[in-house]
Phi, psi and omega in degrees: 000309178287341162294345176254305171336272184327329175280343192309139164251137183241142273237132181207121179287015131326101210296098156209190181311321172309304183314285213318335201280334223257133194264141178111345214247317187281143211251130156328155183287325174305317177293353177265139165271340166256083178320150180303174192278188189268354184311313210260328159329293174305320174286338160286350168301268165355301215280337191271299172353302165311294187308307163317314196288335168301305163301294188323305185314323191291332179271352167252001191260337189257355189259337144348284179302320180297274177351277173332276151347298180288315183304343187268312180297320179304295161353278157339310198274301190332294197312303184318288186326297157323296182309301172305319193250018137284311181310284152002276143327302177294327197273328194264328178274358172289342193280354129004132162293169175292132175326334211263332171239044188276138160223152177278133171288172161236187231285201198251140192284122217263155177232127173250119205262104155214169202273198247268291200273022183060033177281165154284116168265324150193205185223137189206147188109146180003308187278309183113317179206165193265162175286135169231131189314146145332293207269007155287334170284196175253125191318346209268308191323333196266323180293332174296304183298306201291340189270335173271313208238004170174068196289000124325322199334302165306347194246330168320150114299013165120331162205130194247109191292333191307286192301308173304305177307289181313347178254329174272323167280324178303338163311323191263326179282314172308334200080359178207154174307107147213048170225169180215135179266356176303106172277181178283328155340306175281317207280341166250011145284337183274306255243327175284315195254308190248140193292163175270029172284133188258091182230176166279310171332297173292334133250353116350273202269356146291000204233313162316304179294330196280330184284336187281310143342329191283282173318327151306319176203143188290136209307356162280321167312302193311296145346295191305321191293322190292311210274333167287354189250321181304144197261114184274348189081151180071016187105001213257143154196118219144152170254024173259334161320325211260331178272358160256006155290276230285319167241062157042017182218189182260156179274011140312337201247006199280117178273205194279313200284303201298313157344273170333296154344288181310288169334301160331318192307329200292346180288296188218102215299283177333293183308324200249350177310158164288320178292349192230351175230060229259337189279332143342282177307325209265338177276347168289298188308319195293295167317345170278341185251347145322259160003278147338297171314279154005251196327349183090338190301344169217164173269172164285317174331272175341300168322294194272054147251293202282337146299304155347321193224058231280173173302152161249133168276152175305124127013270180222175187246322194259354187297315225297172148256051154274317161327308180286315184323323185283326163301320186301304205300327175319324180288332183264014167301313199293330187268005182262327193233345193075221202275157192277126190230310175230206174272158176242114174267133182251139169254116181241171171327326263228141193249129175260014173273311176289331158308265171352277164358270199319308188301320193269342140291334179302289178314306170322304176280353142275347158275338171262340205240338199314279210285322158312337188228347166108045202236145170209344166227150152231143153263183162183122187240167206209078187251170202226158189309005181239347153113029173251102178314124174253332153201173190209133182207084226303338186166196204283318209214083193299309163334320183262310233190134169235013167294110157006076199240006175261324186254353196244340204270135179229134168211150269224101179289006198015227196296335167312352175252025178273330191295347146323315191284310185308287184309337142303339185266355170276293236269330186276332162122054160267158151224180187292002201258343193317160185234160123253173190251121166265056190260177172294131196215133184252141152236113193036255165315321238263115154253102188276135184266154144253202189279132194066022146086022190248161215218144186260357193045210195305131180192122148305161214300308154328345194231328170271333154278296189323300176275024180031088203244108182281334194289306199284290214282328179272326185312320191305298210259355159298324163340279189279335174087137142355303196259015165264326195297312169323267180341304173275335153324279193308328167306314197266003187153307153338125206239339196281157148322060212266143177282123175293044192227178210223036147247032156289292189338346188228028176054049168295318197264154183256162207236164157235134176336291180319298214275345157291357179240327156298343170304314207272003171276346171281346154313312161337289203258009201096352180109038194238156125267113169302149144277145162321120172182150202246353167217173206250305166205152170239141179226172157242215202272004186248000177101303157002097195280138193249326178204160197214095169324159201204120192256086175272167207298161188265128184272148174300162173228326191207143193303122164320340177296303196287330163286355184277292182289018131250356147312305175301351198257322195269005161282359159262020190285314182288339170273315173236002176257243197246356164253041169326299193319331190270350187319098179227199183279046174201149175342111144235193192186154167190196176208144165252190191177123154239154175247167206301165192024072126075035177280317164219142193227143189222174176205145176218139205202169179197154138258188186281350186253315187223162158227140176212141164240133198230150189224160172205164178139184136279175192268330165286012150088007183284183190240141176307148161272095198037051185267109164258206149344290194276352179286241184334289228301297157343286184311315205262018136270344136358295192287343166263333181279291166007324173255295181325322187255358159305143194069008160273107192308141153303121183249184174234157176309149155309144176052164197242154158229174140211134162335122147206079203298126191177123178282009188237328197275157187274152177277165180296132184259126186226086192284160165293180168319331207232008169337335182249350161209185225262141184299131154305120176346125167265182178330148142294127180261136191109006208227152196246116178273055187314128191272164194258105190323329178293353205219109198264171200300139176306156218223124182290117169342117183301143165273178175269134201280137172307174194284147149334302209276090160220058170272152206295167193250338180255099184093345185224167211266116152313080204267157203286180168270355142261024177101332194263134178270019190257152186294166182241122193269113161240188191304151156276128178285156187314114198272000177287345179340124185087299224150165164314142198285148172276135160337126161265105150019292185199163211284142154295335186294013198229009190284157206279169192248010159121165172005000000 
């Protein structure tokens, strides 16, 4: 115990180690009436100094921590975010077909037209124009899209992330979508595979496909695919579609600006086409040719030429009249070949020089004559002695109006249908020396005038087609009756309906230029019908023959006698009647035709090489200013065979006749040369045959000269058989002539007024 005493410490105010040591005790530096020495000043300095720096550490350890921290949830979100646009990618590509049975399709199968000598008339079907190899088009083309529109494109797997990120910031900054992050790769898988619905679904699965193109075919192949497929504006799709809307040419021929155009069109095909905006396309060009520098892909030079010289656009794409040729083959495709499965080439009939030809005259003489005479449309069909169209031409302006008018407009052929009423009336044992009475004639109601009321008295059958004699013609089909007239018409060609009654004689029922002009080719040709036809052959784009014209033989329709004695009558249509005009240095024969007031004037006419019927008039039927036959109609064929048969030898019309005036006796049946089988291809017509100076051009059998009195009838003054042009009174013929009167049918008031 006294030992824990001693040890006990007891409380002491004393200075020692002890004290000093001793908590509770100690006096503050605030608490001194004497400051401490500065020794000790300074170490309380220090001690707070610590104490600041200490706050600081804790305010950098914590905005650390924040960091640290946002950096982890980032993280975080990321891997969830991955995870989610997997799920994502797996859910839309299981809904997918399987990769094993991804294929491209293909593209819509192109049709191509061209003509004799293998020009192009046009391109038809979906695409617009047919494919070209990469290394066939013009190189610029490729370069040009690729400088605009994915300038990664070579370096890229098909999504160029660089180019997306670049895209998502111009986006962001502009405030609005005006980048696209696609590449072309992703634009031909949408464009191959997927509707253009802006869904998640659908680029999903556009990303799938563009790795699978990547994996699948090398960036030129990819390339290649786009630019034949890619949509151009106007209908175009394709760049070889798109270089002949736009420039009349192949995208073989495409020059840097024109390059440039094109490219442009792809932001916005529609908005930017040259056709429907051109200063548009040409300021899109300008940045495509920017654009081209940049990249190295052109120089400045190369620049300020293409600036200089900007694309020139086609005038119209659709103007030519080689187009309706092309819609008819189109109509007749279906039944040669079915259905179009891949591209084709159709080789057709069609001469394209003659073509021209034929649209530039049409046109001319209604740009010079149109508004003086009231004219506002033409046709002009042009076939050769084997039933092979060489041209054709649907109206003034295929670009404006894509109606027909040679094959689908039926219109009222007037007296161009009398030589039908004649070849019956021969084929009944008339001949051209037969006499009528040219008079004023009543058939029941019915009185056919002729044209200006003037009327010839006695005038063979010969003398009465040449001055298309209305009196004569109908007396002819009361002779033989309506429905021998119905008959020989359809035989020699005719497809329409025709009304039997005996105002057909003066061309009532209506017709269309082809089937009225192909009627008049076995005059041509001997008396053979041919088929009709525009085309020749179909291949396909590897040669591979799909269909062959085949030229069998042709069945007679009309006798060589007879076809002899209607050459002989209607070559005087051409010599002395109402179709002077068309007269040139070779064998012809025709018919004019006008219909009441001048609604329509036609003219059909043939040599031993071609037959062409030329129509002139409008499409609401209103009437011409005194336009007959023998005017326009004439002239623009006169102006197409003249070219069509240069440098061609001369042939003479089939069969032969001679004059024996006499209403009873039959003429000498003298069959022609070729009377016993169906006529040979003839020359190519248009095309130039240099003859051998030593050997001068065969020259055409002189004929037996037409009757005097054969002055045209349509409009000019007839002079009598004594010379005086005032009518003449003769007997009114009977009006029972022939047979019994027919009912009538249908009104007169719309009956043709002569030639």
């Amino acid at each position: 115990m006294a030992n824990r005493r001693d040890s006990r410490i007891e409380p002491s105010f004393e200075e020692s180690p002890r004290a000093k040591s001793s908590v509770g005790f100690s006096v503050s530096e605030e608490d001194r009436v004497v400051p401490r020495t500065r020794k000790s000043a300074a170490k309380g300095k220090s001690a707070k100094a610590k104490s600041r720096g200490r706050g600081r550490d804790r305010n950098r350890r914590g905005l650390l921590g924040i960091a640290t921290r946002l950096a982890y949830w980032c993280f975080v979100l990321c891997i969830w975010g991955g995870i989610a646009a997997a799920g994502i990618v797996v859910y839309y590509g299981a809904k997918m077909p399987a990769a094993t049975t991804w294929s491209v399709p293909d593209r819509a199968p192109n049709i191509k037209i061209v003509s004799v000598d293998g020009a192009l008339i046009a391109n038809r079907g979906a695409s617009g124009g047919e494919a070209v190899g990469l290394d066939e088009m013009s190189p610029y083309i490729p370069e040009a899209v690729v400088a605009i529109e994915d300038r990664r494109f070579y370096s890229h797997f098909g999504i160029d992330p660089i180019g997306l990120s670049r895209a998502m910031v111009t986006n962001l900054l502009g405030g609005h979508f005006s980048q696209g992050g696609s590449t072309l790769t992703q634009q031909l898988a949408k464009n191959l595979f997927l509707t253009p619905d802006r869904t998640l679904e659908r680029k999903v699965q556009e990303v799938l496909l563009a790795l699978w193109l990547e994996h699948k075919h090398t960036k030129d192949q990819i390339l290649e695919m786009y630019l034949n497929r890619v949509y151009f504006g106007s209908g175009a799709y394709g760049v070889e579609a798109a270089s002949r809307r736009y420039f009349g040419k192949s995208a073989r021929d495409v020059s840097l600006s024109e390059a440039a155009l094109l490219a442009g069109l792809l932001k916005a095909p529609s908005k930017l086409s040259p056709a429907r905006d051109p200063k548009a396309a040409e300021e899109r060009a300008q940045l495509v040719l920017a654009a081209m520098r940049e990249t190295g892909k052109i120089g400045d030079k190369e620049y300020k030429t293409a600036l200089s010289a900007p694309a020139t656009r086609a005038p119209s794409y659709w103007t030519g009249s080689e187009n309706y040729v092309a819609d008819t083959v189109m109509d007749e495709l279906p039944d040669l070949i079915g259905d179009v499965r891949g591209d084709i080439v159709i080789d057709t009939t069609i001469d394209l020089n003659l073509q021209k030809l034929a649209e530039q005259s049409i046109r001319r003489l209604i740009d010079e004559s149109g508004k003086k005479l009231n004219v506002t449309q033409g046709a002009l069909v042009s076939i050769d002695d084997s039933g092979a169209v060489r041209a054709m031409v649907g109206g003034y302006d295929y670009s404006t109006s894509q109606f027909d008018r040679a094959s689908e407009a039926r219109r009222q052929p007037g007296s161009a249908f009398k030589p039908f009423v004649y070849m019956a009336a021969l084929e009944a044992g008339r001949t051209p020396d037969s006499i009528r009475n040219d008079a004023p004639i009543k058939i029941g109601k019915w009185t056919p005038d002729n044209y200006g009321g003037k009327y010839y008295g006695k005038v063979t059958l010969a003398t009465a087609l040449a001055k298309s004699l209305n009196s004569v013609a109908a007396q002819l089909t009361m002779e033989v009756g309506p429905d021998a007239v119905v008959e020989a018409a359809h035989r020699m060609g005719i497809q329409s309906d025709l009304q039997a009654n005996t105002s057909i004689a003066l061309g009532t029922s209506e017709v269309t230029p082809l089937e009225l002009t192909s009627a008049y080719v076995p005059f041509a040709n001997g008396g053979y019908k041919p088929d009709i036809h525009f085309i020749q052959r179909i291949t396909t784009a590897n040669g591979k023959v799909l269909y062959e014209g085949t030229a069998g033989s042709a069945p007679r329709v009309i006798k060589a006698d007879i076809v002899g004695m209607m050459n002989s009558m209607m070559t005087g249509t051409v010599e002395v009647g109402t179709a002077k005009k068309a007269a040139f240095n070779w064998p012809s024969a025709g018919k004019t035709g006008t219909s009441q007031n001048s609604r329509d004037a036609w003219f059909v006419g043939y040599t031993a090489n071609l037959t062409t019927g030329v129509w002139f008039g409008n499409d609401d039927g209103s009437p011409m200013k005194k336009v007959t036959g023998g005017a326009l109609p004439a002239q623009a064929w006169h102006e197409f065979m003249v070219a069509a048969h240069q440098g061609v030898p001369v042939r003479p019309l089939p069969g032969t006749w001679k004059s024996t005036p006499s209403d009873t006796i039959v003429p000498d049946e003298i069959p022609s040369a070729d009377a016993s089988q169906p006529p040979a291809p003839p020359a190519a017509v248009g095309q130039s045959q240099p003859v051998a100076p030593s050997q001068p051009v065969a020259q055409a059998p002189a004929r037996q000269a037409r009757p005097a009195q054969t002055v045209d009838a349509e409009g000019f003054d007839m002079p009598s058989d004594s010379g005086s042009t005032a009518s003449i009174k003769h007997p009114v013929p009977p009006g029972d002539v022939g047979g019994p009167k027919k009912k009538r049918q249908t009104s007169i008031l719309d009956i043709l007024g002569g030639g």
